[in-house]
N, C-alpha and C positions, 0 to 999 in steps of 0.2 A: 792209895798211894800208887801213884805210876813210875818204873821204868821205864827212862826212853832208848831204843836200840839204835845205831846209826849203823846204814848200807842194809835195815831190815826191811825189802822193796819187794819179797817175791813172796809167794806161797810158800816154795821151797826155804826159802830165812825163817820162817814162821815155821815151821814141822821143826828147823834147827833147833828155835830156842824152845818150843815146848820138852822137845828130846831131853835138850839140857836142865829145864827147869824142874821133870821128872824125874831123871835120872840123880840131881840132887834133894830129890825130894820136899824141893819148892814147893806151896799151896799156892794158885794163884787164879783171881778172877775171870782174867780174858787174856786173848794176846792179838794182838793188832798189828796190819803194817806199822811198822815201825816204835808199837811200846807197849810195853805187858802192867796189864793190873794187878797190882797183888788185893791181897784183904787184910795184910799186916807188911809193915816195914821189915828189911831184910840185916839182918844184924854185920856188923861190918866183913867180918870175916868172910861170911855169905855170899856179902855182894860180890867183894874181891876174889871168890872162888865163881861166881855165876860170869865173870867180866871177863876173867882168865881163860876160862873156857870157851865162851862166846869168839875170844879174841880170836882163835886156834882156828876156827871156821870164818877169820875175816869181819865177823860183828865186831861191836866197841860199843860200852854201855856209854851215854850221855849224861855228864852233870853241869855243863855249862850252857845257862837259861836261850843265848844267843843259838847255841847249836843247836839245840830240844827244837825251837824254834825253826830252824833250816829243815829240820829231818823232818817236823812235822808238818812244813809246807808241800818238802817232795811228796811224801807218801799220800798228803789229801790230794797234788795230783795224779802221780800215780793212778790212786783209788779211782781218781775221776776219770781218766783213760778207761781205767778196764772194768767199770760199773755197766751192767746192761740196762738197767734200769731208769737210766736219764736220759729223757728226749733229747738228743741231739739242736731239736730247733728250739727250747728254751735254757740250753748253758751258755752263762755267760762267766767265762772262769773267773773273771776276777772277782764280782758279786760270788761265785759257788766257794771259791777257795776264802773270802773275807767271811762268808758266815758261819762257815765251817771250822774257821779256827777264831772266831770269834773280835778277829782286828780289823782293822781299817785297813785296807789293801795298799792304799799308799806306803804304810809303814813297811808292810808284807814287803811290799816291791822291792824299796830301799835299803834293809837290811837284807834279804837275799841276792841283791846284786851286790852289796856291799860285802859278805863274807863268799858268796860263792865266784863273783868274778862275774856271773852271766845272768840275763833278765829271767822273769818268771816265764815268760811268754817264750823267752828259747831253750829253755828247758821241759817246756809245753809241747815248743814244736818237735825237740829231740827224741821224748818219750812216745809223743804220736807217731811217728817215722817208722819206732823198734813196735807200733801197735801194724802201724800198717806192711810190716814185714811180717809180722808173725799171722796176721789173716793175709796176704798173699800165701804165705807158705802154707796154712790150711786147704787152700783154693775151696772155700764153700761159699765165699763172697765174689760178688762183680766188683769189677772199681768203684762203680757209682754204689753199690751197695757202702761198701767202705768209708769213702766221703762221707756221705750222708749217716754212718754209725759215729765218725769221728769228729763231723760239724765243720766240714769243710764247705766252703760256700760253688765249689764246684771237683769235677775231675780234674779239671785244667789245673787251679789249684792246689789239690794233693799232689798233683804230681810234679808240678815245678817245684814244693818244698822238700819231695821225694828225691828228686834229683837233685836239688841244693844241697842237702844233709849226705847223701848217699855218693854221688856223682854219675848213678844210671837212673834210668826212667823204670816204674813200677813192670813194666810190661819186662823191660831188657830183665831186671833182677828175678822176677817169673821165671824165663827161658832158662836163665844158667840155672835155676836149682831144680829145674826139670833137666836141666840135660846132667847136673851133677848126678842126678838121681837114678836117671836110666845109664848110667856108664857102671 
């Protein structure tokens, strides 16, 4: 049996609800970006006290098949974003996110612009933006290093979606959090 979590996108969401799933002394198989496996169904009360709680930290359990659906598109990107382990020169999102959750990516497409309001692919670029800000602000990467982690087909590239998303160039947003840093 699975729960599905919505807004469960980070490492930190995941440490939440295991907290919460021990502290009610939950059994439970795994926990995943965005939905926890039990090994037994959770009795109603259960739920509505694991959902109550979850809510207080911003979670929200999932019971509508459409939503389960949404959540589980982001997080398989997400996951794709921040996996080190996938060549860059052979992802193709929309082949990686269709067999990953198992549908036909045209379907994918349509119902997540249809309930979220925005395409897969700009919420693709959105989540790559908040990747390529968070390795700027590491500084252990080059730009070119970056691109070429994130499967950009150049620097020139990243950083005109960098500055389309953001409205500074990867280099300008570098400077101020170096100069935020040393003030």
């Amino acid at each position: 049996m699975f729960i599905y979590v919505k807004y469960m996108v980070s490492q930190r969401c995941k440490l939440k609800v295991i907290e919460e799933l021990e502290q009610l002394s939950i059994r439970y198989r795994s926990v995943e970006l965005g939905s926890i496996e039990m090994d037994n169904p959770l009795s109603e009360s259960t739920l509505q006290t694991l959902g109550a709680n979850l809510k207080k930290s911003g979670l929200e359990i999932l019971d509508d098949k459409r939503s389960i659906l949404i959540e589980r598109i982001k997080n398989t990107i997400v996951e794709m974003i921040y996996k080190e382990n996938i060549d860059p020169l052979q992802v193709n999102y929309s082949v990686y996110i269709a067999s990953e959750l198992h549908y036909d990516y045209t379907y994918l497409a349509n119902i997540f612009s249809e309930v979220t309001g925005i395409t897969i692919q700009h919420f693709i670029i959105l989540h790559k933006i908040e990747r390529v800000k968070e390795l700027l602000l590491y500084d252990e990467l080059t730009l070119t290093e970056i691109s070429y982690l994130l499967n950009y087909s150049s620097v020139a590239h990243l950083s005109y979606q960098f500055k389309k998303v953001t409205g500074l160039t990867p280099t300008f947003f570098k400077r101020i959090r170096k100069m935020r840093i040393s003030q």
